[in-house]
VEXDRENRO-148447 format. One record per residue: x, y, z of N, C-alpha, C, O in turn; chain. Coordinates in steps of 0.1 Angstrom, whole numbers. Layout:
<pts>
<<X Y Z> <X Y Z> <X Y Z> <X Y Z> "A">
...
</pts>
This chain:
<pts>
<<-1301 294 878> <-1307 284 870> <-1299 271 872> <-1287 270 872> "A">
<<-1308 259 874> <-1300 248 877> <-1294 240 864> <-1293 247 854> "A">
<<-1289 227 864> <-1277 223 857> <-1285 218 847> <-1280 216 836> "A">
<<-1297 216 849> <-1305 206 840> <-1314 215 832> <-1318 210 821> "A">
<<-1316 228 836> <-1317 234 823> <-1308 241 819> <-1314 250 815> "A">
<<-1294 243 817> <-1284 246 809> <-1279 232 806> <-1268 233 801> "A">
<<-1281 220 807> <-1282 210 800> <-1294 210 786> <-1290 207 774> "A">
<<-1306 214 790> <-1317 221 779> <-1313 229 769> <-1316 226 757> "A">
<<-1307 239 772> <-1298 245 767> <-1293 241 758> <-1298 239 747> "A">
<<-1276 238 765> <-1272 229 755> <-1279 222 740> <-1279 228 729> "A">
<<-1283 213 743> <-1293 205 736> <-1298 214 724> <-1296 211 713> "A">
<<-1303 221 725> <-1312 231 719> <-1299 238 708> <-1298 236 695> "A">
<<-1292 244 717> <-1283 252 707> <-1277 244 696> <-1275 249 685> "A">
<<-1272 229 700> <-1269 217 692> <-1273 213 680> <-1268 212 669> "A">
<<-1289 210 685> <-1299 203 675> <-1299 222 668> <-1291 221 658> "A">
<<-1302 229 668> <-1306 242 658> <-1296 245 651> <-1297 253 641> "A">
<<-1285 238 654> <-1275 240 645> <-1271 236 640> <-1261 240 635> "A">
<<-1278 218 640> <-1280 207 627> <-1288 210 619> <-1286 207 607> "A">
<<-1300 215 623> <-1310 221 619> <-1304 234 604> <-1308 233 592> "A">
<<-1297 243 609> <-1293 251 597> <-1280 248 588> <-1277 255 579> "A">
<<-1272 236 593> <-1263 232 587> <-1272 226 578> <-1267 222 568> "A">
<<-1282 225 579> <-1290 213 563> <-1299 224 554> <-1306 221 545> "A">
<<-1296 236 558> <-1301 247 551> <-1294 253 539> <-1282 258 541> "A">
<<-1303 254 525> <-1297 263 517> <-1295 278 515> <-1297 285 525> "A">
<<-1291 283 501> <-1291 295 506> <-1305 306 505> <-1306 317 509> "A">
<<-1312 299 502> <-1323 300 502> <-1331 302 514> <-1332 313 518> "A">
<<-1335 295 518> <-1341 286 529> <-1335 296 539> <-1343 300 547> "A">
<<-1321 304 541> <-1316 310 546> <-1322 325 551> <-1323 330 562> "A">
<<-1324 330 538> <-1331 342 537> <-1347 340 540> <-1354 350 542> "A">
<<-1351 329 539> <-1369 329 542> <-1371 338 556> <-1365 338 567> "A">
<<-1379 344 552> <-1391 353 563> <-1394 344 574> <-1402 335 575> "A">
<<-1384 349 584> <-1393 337 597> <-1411 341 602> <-1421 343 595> "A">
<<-1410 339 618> <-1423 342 617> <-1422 353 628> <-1431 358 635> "A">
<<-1408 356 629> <-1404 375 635> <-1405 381 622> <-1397 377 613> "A">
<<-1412 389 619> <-1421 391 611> <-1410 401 600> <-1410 401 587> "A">
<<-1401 409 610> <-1387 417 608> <-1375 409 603> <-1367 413 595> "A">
<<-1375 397 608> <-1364 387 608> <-1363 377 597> <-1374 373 593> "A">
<<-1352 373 590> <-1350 361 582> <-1346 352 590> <-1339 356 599> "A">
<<-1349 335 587> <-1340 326 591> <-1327 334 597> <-1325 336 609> "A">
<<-1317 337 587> <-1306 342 593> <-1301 352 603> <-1290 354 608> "A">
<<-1316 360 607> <-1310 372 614> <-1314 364 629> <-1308 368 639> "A">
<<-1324 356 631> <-1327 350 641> <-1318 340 648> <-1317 337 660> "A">
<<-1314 335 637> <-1300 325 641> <-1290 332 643> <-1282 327 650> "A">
<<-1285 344 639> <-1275 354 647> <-1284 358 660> <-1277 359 671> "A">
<<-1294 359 660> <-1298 366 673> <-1295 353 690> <-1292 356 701> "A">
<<-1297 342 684> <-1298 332 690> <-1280 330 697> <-1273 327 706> "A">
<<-1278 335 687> <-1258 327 688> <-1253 345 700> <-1244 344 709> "A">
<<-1259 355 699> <-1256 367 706> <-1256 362 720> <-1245 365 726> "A">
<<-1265 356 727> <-1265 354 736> <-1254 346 742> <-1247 352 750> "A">
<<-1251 334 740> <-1236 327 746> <-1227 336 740> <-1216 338 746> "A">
<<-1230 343 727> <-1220 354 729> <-1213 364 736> <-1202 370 735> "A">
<<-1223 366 744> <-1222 380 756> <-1228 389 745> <-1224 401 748> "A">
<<-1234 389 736> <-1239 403 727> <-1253 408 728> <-1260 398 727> "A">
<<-1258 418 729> <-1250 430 724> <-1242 431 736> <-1243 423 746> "A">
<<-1232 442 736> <-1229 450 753> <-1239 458 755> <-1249 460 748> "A">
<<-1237 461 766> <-1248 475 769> <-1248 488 760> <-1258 494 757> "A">
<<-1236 492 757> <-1234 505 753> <-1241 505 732> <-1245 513 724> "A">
<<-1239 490 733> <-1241 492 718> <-1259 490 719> <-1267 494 712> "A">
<<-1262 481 733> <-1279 478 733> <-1286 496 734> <-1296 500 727> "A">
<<-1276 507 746> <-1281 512 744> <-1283 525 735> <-1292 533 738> "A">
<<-1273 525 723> <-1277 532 708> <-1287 529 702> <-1296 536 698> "A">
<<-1285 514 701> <-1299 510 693> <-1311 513 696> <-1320 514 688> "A">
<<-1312 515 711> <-1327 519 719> <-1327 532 714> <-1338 537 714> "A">
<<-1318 537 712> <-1319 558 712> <-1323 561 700> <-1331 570 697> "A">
<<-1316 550 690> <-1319 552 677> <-1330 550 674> <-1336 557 666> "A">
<<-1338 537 682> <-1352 532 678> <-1361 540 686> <-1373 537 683> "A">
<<-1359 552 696> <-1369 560 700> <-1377 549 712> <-1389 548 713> "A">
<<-1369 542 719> <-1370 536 730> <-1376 525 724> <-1370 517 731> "A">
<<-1384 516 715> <-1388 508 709> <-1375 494 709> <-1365 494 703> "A">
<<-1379 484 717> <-1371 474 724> <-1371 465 708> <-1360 466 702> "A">
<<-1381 459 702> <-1389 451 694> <-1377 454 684> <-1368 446 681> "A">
<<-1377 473 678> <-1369 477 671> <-1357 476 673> <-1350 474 664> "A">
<<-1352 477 683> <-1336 480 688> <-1331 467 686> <-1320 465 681> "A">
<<-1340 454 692> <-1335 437 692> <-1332 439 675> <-1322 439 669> "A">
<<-1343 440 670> <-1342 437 652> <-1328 441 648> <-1320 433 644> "A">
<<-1325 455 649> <-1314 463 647> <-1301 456 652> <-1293 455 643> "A">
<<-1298 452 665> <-1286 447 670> <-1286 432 661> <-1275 429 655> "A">
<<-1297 422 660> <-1294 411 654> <-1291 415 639> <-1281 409 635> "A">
<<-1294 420 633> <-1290 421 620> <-1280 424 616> <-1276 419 606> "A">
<<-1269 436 625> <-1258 441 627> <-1250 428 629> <-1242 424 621> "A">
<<-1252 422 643> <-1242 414 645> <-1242 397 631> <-1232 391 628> "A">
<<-1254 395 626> <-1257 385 618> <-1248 390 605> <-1246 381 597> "A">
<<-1243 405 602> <-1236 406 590> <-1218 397 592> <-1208 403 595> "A">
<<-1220 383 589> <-1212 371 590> <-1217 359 577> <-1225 363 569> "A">
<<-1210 345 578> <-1215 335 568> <-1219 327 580> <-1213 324 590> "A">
<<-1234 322 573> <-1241 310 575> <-1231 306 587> <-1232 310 599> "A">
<<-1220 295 577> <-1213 287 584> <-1206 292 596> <-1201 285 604> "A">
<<-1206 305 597> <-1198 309 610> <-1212 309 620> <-1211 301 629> "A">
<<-1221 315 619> <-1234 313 630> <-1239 296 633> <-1246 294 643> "A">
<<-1235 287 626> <-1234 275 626> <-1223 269 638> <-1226 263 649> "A">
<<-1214 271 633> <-1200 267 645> <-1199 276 657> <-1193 274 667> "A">
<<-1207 287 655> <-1205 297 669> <-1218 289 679> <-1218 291 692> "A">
<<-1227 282 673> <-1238 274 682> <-1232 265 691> <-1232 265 704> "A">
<<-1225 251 678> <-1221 248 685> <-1210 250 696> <-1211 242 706> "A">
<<-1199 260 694> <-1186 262 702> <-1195 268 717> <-1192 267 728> "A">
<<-1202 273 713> <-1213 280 722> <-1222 277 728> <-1228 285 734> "A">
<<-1226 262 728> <-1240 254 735> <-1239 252 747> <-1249 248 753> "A">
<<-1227 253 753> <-1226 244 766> <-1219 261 774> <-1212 259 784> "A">
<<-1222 275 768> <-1220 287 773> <-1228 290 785> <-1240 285 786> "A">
<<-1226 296 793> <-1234 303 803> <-1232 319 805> <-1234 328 813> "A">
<<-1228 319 793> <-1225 339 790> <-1239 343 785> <-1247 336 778> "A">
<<-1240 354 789> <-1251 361 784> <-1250 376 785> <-1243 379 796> "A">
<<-1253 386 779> <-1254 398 782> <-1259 403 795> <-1266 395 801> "A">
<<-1257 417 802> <-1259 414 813> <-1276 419 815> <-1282 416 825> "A">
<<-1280 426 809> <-1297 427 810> <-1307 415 806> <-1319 416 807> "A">
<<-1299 402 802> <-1306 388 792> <-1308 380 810> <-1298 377 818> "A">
<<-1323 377 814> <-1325 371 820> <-1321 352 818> <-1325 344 810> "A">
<<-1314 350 829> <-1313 335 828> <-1326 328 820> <-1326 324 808> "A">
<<-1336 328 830> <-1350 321 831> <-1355 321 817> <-1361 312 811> "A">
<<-1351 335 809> <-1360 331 798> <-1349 326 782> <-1354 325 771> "A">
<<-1336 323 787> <-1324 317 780> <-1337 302 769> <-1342 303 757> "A">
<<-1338 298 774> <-1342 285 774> <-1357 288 759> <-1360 285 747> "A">
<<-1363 295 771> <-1374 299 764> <-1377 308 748> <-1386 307 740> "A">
<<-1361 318 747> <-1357 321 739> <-1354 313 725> <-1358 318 714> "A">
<<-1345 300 727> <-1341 290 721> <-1354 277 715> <-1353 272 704> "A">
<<-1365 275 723> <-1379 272 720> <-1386 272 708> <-1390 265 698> "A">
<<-1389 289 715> <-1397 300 703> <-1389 298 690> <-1392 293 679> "A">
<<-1375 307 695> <-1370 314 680> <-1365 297 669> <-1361 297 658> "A">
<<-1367 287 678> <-1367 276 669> <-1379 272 660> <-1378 268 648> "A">
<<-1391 274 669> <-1402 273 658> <-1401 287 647> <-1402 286 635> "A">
<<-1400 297 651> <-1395 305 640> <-1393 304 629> <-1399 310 620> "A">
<<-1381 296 629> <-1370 298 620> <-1379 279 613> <-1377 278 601> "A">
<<-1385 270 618> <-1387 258 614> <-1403 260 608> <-1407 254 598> "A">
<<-1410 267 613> <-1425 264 610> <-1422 267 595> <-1422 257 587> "A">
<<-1421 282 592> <-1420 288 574> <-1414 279 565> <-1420 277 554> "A">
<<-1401 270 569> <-1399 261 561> <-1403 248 561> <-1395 240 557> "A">
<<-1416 245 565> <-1421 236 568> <-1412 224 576> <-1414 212 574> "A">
<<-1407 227 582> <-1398 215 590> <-1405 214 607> <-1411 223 613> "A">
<<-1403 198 612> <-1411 199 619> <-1397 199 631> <-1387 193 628> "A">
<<-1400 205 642> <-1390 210 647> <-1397 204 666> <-1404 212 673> "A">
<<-1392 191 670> <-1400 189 681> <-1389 194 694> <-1377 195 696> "A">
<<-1402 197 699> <-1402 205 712> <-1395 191 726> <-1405 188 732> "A">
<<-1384 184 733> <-1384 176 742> <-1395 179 751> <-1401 189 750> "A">
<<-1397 169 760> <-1410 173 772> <-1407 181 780> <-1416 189 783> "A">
<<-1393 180 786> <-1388 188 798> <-1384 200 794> <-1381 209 801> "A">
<<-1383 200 780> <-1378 216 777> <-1390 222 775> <-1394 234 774> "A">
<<-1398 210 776> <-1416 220 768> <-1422 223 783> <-1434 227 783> "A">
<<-1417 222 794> <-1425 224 802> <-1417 236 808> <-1423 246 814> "A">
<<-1404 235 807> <-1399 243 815> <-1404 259 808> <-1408 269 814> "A">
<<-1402 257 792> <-1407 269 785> <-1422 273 781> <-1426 284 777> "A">
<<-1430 260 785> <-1444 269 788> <-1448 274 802> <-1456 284 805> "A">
<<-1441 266 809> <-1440 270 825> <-1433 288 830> <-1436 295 839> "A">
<<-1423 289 820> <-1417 304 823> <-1430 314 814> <-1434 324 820> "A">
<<-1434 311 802> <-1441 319 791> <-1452 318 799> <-1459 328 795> "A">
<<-1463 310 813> <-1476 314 813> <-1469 322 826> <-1475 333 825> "A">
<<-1461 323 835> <-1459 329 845> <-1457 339 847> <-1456 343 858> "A">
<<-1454 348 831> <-1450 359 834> <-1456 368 828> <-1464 364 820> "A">
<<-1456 382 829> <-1467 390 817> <-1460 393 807> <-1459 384 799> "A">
<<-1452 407 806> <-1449 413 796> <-1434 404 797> <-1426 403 806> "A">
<<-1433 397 776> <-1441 410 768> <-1457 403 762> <-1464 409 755> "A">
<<-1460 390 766> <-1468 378 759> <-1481 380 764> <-1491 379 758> "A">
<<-1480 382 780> <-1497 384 786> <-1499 371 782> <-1509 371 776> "A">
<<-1494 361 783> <-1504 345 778> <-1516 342 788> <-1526 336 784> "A">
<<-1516 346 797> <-1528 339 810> <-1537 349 805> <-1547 343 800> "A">
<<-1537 365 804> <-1547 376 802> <-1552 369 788> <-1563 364 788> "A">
<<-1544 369 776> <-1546 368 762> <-1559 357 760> <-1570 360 756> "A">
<<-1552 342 767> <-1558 332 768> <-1571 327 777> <-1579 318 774> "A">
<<-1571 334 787> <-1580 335 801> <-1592 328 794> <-1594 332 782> "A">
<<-1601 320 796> <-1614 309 794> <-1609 300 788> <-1616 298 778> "A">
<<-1599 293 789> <-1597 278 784> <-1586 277 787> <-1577 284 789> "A">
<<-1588 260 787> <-1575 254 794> <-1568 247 782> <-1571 241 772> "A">
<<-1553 251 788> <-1544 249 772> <-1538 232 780> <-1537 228 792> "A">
<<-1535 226 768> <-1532 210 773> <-1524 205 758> <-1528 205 747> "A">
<<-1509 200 764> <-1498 193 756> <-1509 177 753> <-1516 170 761> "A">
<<-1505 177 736> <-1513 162 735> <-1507 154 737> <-1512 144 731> "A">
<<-1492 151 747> <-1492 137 758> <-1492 142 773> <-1485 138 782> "A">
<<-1504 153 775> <-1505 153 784> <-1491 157 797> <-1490 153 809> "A">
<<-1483 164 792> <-1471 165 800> <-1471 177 809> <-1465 179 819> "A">
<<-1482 188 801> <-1482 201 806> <-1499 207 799> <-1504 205 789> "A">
<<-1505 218 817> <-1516 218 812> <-1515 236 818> <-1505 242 822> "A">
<<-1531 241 816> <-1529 257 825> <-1542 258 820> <-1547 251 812> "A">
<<-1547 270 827> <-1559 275 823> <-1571 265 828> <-1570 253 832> "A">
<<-1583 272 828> <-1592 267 832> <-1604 269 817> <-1601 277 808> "A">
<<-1617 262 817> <-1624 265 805> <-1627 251 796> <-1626 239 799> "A">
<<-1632 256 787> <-1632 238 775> <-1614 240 766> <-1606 249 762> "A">
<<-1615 228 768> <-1600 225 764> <-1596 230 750> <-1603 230 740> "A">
<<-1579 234 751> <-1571 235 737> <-1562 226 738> <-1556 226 749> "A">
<<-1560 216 726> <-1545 208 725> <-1542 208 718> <-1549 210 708> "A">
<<-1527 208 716> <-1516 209 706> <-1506 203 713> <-1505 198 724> "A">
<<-1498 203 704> <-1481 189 707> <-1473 208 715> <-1479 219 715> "A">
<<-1465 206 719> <-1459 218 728> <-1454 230 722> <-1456 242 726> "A">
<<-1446 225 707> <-1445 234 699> <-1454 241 696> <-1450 251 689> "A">
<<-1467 239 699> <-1480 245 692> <-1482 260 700> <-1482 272 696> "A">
<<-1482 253 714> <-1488 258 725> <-1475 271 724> <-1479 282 725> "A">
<<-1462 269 723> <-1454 277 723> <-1455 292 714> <-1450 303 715> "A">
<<-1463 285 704> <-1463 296 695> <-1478 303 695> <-1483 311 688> "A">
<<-1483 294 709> <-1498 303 707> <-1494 310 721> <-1503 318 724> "A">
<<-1485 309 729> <-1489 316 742> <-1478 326 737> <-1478 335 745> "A">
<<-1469 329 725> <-1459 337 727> <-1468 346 719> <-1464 357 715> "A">
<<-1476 343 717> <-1483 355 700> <-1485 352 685> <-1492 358 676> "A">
<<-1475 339 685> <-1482 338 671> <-1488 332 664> <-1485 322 657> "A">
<<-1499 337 667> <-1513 329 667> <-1518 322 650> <-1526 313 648> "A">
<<-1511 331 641> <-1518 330 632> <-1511 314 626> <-1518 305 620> "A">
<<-1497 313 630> <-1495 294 631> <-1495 288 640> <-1486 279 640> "A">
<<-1502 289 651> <-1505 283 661> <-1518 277 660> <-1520 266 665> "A">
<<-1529 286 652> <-1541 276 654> <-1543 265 646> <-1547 255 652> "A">
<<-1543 263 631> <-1542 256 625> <-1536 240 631> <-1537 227 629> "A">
<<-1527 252 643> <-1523 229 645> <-1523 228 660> <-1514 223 667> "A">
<<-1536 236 665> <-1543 229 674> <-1560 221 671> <-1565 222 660> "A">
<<-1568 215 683> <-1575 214 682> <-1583 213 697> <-1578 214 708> "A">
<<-1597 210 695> <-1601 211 713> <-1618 218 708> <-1621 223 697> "A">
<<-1626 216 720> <-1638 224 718> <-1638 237 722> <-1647 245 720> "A">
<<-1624 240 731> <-1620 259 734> <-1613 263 719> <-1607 274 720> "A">
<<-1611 258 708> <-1606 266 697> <-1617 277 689> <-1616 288 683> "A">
<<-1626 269 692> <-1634 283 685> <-1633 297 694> <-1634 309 691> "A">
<<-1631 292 705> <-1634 305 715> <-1620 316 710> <-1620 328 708> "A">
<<-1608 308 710> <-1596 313 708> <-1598 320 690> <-1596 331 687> "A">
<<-1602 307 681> <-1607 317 673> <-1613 324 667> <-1610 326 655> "A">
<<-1622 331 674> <-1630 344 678> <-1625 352 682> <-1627 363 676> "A">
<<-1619 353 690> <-1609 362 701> <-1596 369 693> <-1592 380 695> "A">
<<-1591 362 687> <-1578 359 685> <-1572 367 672> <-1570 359 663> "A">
<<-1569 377 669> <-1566 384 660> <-1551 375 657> <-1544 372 666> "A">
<<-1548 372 642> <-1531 369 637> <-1522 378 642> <-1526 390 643> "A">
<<-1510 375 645> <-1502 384 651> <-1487 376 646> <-1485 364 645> "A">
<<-1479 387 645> <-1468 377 646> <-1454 386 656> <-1453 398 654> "A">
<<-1449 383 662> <-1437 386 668> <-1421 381 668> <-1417 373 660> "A">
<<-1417 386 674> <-1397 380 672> <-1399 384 685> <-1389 383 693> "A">
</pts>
């Protein structure tokens, strides 16, 4: 991965952790929109990575425990390692933004994309509006349509063309969907059910027809 997206990076890990330094305790515990996760256990999940966490040996208990169920085993390791204060998952962001450690099964490519998502997460429930930069919105809808599992966004989406409303990033073919990037992020990862509300286009009805609510971590 080149310098300029671990500069993205960077960035990201920074701003999300001005973002929860202005959080109560409250606001803390809210239900993100990993459906398993609170605010807090996702902001530990986020801080694991420049942490080098999990290791392998502890990723692979959790899997044994969860009966091979990945979805479950992530839930399980983040909550484990999230048993800390706020303020420490706060200062481990930033000591940690400018990190290039990662566990060793945590693909580079989707570092970035990780940091995106689990930001609208943790911002949509609390109604905070949480903007997406352009180059990070391209780089992370550009990794999210290119790949399948676990999102399938090209299969899910297939008859309409998705389009950023300054035009920065487009895909798909069909009558058009727009949304600002954050939108798009949370409709191509799965979670659809705050994703449509804040798009719009003459392909939305088609999407919602199709489109059962869903939510993911």
């Amino acid at each position: 991965m080149d310098a300029e997206n671990w500069d993205l990076i960077r960035t990201e890990r920074l701003t999300l952790a001005d973002l929860l330094e202005s959080l109560d305790d409250q606001q803390w515990q809210t239900r993100s929109l990993c459906t398993e996760w609170t605010v807090h256990d996702v902001a530990a999940h986020l801080l694991m990575t420049p942490a080098g966490q999990p290791r392998p040996w502890a990723m692979t208990k959790a899997l044994v425990r969860a009966r091979g169920h990945l979805w479950t085993a992530g839930r399980d390791v983040a909550i484990a390692f999230g048993r800390r204060p706020h303020a420490e998952l706060v200062s481990g962001l930033r000591a940690h933004a400018a990190s290039r450690t990662k566990p060793a099964f945590v693909v580079d490519a989707n570092i970035l994309l990780d940091l995106l998502v689990h930001g609208q997460d943790i911002a949509v429930p609390l109604g905070v509006v949480r903007e997406v930069p352009p180059a990070a919105a391209r780089a992370g809808l550009d990794r999210v349509w290119s790949t399948g599992w676990p999102f399938h966004a090209r299969r899910r989406l297939e008859g309409v063309r998705l389009r950023t409303d300054d035009g920065s990033w487009q895909a798909g073919a069909g009558p058009e969907v727009v949304g600002s990037a954050a939108a798009l992020l949370l409709l191509t990862t799965g979670r659809t059910a705050a994703a449509l509300p804040l798009l719009d286009g003459p392909g939305l009805p088609v999407l919602q027809r199709r489109l059962a609510p869903t939510g993911r971590g």
